[in-house]
N, C-alpha and C positions, 0 to 999 in steps of 0.2 A: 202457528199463530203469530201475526202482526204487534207487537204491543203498540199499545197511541203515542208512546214513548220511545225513543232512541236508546237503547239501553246495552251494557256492556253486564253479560250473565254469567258466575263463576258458580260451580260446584263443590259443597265438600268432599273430601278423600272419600270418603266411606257415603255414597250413594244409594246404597242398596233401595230404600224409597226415600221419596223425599216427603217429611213431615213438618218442615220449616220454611219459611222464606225470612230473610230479613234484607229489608231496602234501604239501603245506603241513600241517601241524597246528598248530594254536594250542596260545596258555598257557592256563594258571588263569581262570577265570573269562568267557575271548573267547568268541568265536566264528568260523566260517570267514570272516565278513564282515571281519572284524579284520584275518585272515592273508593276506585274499587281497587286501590294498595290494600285495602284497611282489608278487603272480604279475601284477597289472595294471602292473610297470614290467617284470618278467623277459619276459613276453609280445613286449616290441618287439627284444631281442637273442637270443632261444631259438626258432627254428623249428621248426616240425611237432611242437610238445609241448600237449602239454596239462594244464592245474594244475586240482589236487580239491584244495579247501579245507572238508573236512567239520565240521561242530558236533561236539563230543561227545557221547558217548552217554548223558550224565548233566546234570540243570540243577544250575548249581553251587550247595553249600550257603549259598553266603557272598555270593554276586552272582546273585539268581534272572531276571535277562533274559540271563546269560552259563551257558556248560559247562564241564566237566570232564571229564577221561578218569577220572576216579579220585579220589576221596572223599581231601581232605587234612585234612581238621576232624579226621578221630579219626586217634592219634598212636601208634597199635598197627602192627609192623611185619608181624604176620602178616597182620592186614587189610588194609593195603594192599598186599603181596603178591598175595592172594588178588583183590582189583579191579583189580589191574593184568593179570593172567592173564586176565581176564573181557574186559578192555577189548583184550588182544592177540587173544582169540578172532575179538574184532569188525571188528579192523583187519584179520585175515587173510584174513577174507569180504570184505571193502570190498575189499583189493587186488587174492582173487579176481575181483570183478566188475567191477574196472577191465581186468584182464587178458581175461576174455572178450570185453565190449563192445570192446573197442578192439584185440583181437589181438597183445597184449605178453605178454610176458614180464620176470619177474625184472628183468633185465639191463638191461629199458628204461625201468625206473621208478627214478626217488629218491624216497627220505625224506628230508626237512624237516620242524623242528618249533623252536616257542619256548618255553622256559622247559617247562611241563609238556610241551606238546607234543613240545619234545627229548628231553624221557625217555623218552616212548614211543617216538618214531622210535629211539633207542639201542637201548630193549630191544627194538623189534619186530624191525629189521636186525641186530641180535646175534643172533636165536633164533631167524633165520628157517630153515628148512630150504633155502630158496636167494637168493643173492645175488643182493641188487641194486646196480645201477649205480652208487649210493652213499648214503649217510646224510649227512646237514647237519641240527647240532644249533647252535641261538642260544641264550645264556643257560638250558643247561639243567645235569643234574648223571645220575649214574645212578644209579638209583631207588634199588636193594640190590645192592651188587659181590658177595656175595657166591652170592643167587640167579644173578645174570645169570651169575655164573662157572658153575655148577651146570650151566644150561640153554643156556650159549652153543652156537650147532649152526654157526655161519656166521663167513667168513674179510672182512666186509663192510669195505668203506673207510669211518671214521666220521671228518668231519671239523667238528669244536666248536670255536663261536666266543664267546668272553667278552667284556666289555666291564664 
């Protein structure tokens, strides 16, 4: 299967089935190659999971060999609004396809993400129509409190880490 995403797929040691996925998303300007250091250490203490470290769906305007989930050069909050809803369109297909290919559910995937990519992980797991297993945001912020209040549909564990 094709994912609608560019993604870089690491395995834990112990495979036997896979009852896990957790999706790494990078920041500003990475890429999956970036994010997926963090799933080539998690890989040796998380059994039968499996990490997507997708690219984003946009080349970034500001770093053209890295992506973005979502255009931060222009500083209009309707427009980015409006790409962030584009770019959760996209996530929701990725996650469907991780759920067909791999026979999960909801409940067996986390969200992770850094800096931008925590955003999105916050808003996709806030507005998803079902829960997952949980949200892990590094270094991120949320995008619009006041959208995400609007559309929040989900009771999801969000656990953000600062530094």
């Amino acid at each position: 299967m094709k994912f609608v995403l560019n993604s870089k797929i690491i395995e834990s040691e112990n495979k036997d089935k896979i009852k896990y996925a957790i999706i790494l998303l990078h920041g500003y300007g990475g890429d999956g190659a970036d994010i997926s250091s963090i799933a080539h250490t998690w890989r040796h203490f998380i059994d039968n999971t499996i990490f997507f470290c997708p690219d984003g769906p946009q080349t970034c305007k500001l770093n053209p060999i890295g992506f973005q989930w979502f255009d931060l050069s222009i500083e209009d909050q309707n427009y980015i609004n409006d790409e962030v809803r584009k770019t959760e369109k996209i996530l929701i297909e990725y996650v469907d396809q991780i759920k067909e290919k791999f026979k999960l559910n909801n409940s067996q995937i986390i969200l992770a993400g850094f800096s931008q990519g925590c955003m999105m992980s916050i808003n996709l797991g806030l507005t998803s129509n079902e829960k997952f297993k949980s949200v892990i945001g590094f270094s991120g912020k949320i995008i619009n409190k006041i959208d995400l209040q609007e559309r929040m549909n989900s009771k999801n564990r969000c656990i953000t880490v600062s530094w």
